[in-house]
N, C-alpha and C positions, 0 to 999 in steps of 0.2 A: 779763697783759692779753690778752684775746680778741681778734685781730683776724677783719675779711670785708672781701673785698671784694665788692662790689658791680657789675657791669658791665652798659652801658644804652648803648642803642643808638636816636636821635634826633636831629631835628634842634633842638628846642627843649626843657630838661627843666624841670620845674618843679614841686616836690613839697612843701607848706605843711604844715605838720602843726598849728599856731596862730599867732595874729597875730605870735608873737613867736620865731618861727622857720620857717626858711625854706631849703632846699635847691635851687639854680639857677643854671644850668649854661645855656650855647649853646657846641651841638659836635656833629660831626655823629657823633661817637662818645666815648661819655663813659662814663669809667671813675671812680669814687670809690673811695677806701682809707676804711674805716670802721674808727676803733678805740672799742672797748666800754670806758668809763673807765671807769664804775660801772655796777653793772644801771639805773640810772633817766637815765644819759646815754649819749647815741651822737655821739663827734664826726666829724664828715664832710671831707673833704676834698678837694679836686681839681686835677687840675695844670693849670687854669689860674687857682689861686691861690683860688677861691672857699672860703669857709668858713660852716657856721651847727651851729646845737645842736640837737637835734632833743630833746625832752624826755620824762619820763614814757614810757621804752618800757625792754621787757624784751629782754636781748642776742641770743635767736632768729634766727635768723635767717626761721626763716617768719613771725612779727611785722613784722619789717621787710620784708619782702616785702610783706606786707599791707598796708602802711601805704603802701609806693609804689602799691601796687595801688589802694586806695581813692581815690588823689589820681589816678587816672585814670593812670599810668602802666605801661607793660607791662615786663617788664624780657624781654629779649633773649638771655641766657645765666641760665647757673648761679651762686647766692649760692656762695662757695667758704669755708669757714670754717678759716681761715689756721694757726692757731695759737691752744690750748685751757691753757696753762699760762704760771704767770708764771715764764720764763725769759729766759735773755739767752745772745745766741749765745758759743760757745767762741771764745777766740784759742790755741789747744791745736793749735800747729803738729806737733803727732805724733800726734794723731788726724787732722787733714786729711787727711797722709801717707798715714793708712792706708787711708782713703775713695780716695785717689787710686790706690793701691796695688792696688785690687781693681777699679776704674773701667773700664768695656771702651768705652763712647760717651760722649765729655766736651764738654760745650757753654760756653763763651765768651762771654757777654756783655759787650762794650763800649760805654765811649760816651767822651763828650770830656775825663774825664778823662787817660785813656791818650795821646791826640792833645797836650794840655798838657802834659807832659811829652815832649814834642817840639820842645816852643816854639812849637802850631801856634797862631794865634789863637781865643778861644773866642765871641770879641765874647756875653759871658757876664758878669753884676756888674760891680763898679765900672770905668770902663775900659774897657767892650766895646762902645765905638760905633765904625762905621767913618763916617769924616767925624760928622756928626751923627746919623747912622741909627743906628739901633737893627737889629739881624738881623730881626726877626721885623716889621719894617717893610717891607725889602727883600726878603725870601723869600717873596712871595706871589704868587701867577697875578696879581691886580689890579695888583699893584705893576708889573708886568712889563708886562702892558699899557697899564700909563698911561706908563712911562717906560723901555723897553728898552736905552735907553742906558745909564742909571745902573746897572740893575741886573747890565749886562753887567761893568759896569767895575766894579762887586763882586767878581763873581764871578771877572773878567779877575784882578783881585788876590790874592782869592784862590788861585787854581792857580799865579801868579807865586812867590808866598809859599814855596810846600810847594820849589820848586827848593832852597831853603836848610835845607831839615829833612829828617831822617831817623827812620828808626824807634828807636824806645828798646831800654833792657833789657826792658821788660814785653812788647814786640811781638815781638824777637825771640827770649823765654824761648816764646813762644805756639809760636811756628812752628816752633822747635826740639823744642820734643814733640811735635805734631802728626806731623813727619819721623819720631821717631825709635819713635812708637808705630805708625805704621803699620804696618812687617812685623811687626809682633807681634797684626797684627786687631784694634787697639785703633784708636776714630774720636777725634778732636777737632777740632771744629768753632766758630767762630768769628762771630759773628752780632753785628752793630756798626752804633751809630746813627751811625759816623763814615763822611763824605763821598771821606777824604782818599787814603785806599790806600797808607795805612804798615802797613796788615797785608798785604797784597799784598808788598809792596815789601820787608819781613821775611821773606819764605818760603812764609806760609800760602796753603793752598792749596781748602779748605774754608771758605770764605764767603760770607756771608749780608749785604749792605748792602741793609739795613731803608729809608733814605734814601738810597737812588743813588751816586752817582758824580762827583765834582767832575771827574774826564776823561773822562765822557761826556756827550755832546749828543744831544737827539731833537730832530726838525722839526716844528715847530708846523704845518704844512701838513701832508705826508705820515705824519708817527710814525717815523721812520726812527732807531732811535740805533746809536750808534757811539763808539768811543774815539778821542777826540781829544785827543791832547798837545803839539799845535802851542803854540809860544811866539814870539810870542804870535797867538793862537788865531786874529787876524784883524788886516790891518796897521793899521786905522782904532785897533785898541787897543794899539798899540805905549805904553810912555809912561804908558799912561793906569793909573786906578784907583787913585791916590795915597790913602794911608788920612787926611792932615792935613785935619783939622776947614778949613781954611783956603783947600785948594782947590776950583779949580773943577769942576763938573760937564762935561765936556768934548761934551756933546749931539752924537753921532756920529749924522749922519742913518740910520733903520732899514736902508737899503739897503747899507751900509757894513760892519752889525754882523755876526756870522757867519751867514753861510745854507749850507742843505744843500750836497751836493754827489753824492746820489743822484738820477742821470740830468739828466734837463733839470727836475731840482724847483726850486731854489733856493729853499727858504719859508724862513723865520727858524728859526736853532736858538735851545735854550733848553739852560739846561743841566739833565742826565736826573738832579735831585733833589726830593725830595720837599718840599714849599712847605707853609708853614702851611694849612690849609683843604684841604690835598687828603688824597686818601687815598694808605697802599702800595698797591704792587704785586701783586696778589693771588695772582699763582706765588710770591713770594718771599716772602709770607705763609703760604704754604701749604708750601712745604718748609721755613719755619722751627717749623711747628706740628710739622712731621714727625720735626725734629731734636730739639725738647724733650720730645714723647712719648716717642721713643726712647730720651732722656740717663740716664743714672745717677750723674751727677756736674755740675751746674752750678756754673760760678766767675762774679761780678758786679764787673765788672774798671771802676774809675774813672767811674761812672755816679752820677748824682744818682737816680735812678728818680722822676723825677717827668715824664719826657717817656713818652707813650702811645701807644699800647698798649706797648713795649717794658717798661715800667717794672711790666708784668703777666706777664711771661714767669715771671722768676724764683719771685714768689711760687707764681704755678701750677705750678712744678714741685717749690719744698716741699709744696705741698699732699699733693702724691704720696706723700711717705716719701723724697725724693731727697733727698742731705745737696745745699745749697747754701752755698757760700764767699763773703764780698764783699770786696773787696780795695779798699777806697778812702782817700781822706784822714780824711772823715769819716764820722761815718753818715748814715743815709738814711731817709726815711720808710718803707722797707720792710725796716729791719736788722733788726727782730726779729723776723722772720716768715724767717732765716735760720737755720742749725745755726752758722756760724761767719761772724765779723767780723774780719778784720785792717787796724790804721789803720795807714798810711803808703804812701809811694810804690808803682804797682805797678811800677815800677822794681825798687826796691829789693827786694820782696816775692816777687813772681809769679818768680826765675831759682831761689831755694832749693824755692817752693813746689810747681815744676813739673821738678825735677830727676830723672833717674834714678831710682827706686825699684828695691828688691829685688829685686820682682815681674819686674822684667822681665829680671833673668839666669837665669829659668826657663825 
């Protein structure tokens, strides 16, 4: 199976090829995985769930370009064309080894699989409401501004929560190679859609948090952020942020909730994470772009790859000729655009898979 991805950059896409199919998307950056089923179909997809068939087109990729182009769309980057053969990645734990074994810059990608395995909460499928919410209800700038209290005592719950968790075998197999490669000029680096700072908290010390920081706060007034691990972070939230569908919303007036504490600011903090609708960080975009030009070895550690742009890292750096590793429960809309898959815990997986090697008693 030939995959591309496709990457577009708008605030509204919308690209019709006949009545009876339809590609359409709102994002203010929209990435689709195209896989080429047969030459006369192209199925599309996107992470936020959109799907349609685009029919009658040949796997090209400058066809398909053409085709967005004619609908009046300009695409933004490079078609990248993924993988040209029907394969399926290795679970050949003695060749990773050996990929790892010759590997001088090794990059890391997490996401909340690794954190579940902690016991952190994923508020993720069935089960993953906190009260009635849905996360991606409460994680948004509008949310925040129509109702700052609630979404404080989210988030107050949140950072209460992580006191009772610790990092796993997976976090701490991470940061024990990273330690033990370094005087040898070998990098491993760490790049994580997680909030939580159980890779901190493990050892690692090369990190990359794509979406912030659950212990830092910026000032909606000034921009001011900082690490804050006050518990609880403001005494109005003592108590509060109960996950039971049954309690109440405790409506702590704004003045109450946490405010700065740079100079005579005092504006509202928020907490310094990256919210549905908004964009990264564009430093910590930019030296993550740094880190996977220069890898030669990526691992894709407990990650669904359907959150964006992260979920484009990996494959662009198969594209390269880099071996890529994914270590998850299951697979993923981008396993096969990988060299190797291993299903199960990265618990369990990542302390063998990131052990000592030969190489390094040279």
């Amino acid at each position: 199976m030939t995959k591309l991805v496709l990457v577009a950059k708008d605030a509204v896409f919308h690209c019709a090829r006949s009545r009876r199919s339809t590609f359409s998307f709102r994002s203010s950056c929209v990435f689709g995985l195209v896989d080429i089923v047969q030459p006369s179909q192209v199925q599309v997809s996107s992470h936020r769930g959109f799907a349609a068939l685009i029919s009658s087109l040949q796997p090209e990729a400058r066809q398909l370009r053409s085709v967005f182009a004619a609908a009046g769309h300009k695409f933004a980057a490079t078609t990248f064309i993924m993988a040209s053969q029907n394969s399926r990645p290795s679970s050949d734990m003695a060749k990773f080894r050996e990929c790892f074994g010759r590997a001088k810059h090794i990059v890391v990608l997490t996401g909340a699989g690794v954190s579940a395995e902690s016991g952190v909460p994923t508020f993720r499928g069935a089960g993953g409401l906190w009260r009635k919410w849905r996360a991606q209800d409460l994680a948004t700038p509008e949310a925040f501004a129509d109702n700052p209290s609630l979404i404080w005592e989210f988030y107050h719950y949140r950072r209460e929560v992580m006191s009772s968790k610790s990092p796993n075998p997976a976090h701490e197999a991470i940061a024990e190679c990273e330690k033990r490669l370094k005087p040898l000029g070998r990098r491993v680096v760490v790049i994580t859609q997680n909030i939580d700072e159980l890779h901190r908290r493990a050892g690692s010390e090369n990190i990359q948090e794509l979406h912030g920081n659950l212990f830092k706060t910026r000032c909606t007034k000034c921009g001011d952020v900082r690490v804050n691990r006050d518990s609880p972070i403001c005494a109005a939230l003592a108590g509060k942020g109960e996950p039971d569908p049954k309690a109440e919303d405790a409506r702590i007036p704004v003045e109450k909730l946490p405010r700065c504490q740079k100079g005579s600011c005092g504006g509202l903090l928020r907490p310094h994470v990256v919210w549905f609708g908004e964009s990264l960080d564009q430093e910590v975009l930019r030296q993550t772009s740094e880190e996977l030009e220069k890898c030669d070895l990526c691992l894709v550690v407990g990650t669904s790859s359907v959150v964006y742009p992260a979920a484009m890292f990996a494959p662009q750096v198969a594209s390269r000729g880099v071996p890529v590793a994914e270590f998850n429960i299951e697979e993923t809309p981008a396993t096969d655009s990988f060299g190797f898959m291993f299903q199960g815990p990265a618990g369990q997986l990542l302390p063998g898979a990131l052990a000592a090697h030969e190489s390094e008693k040279k």
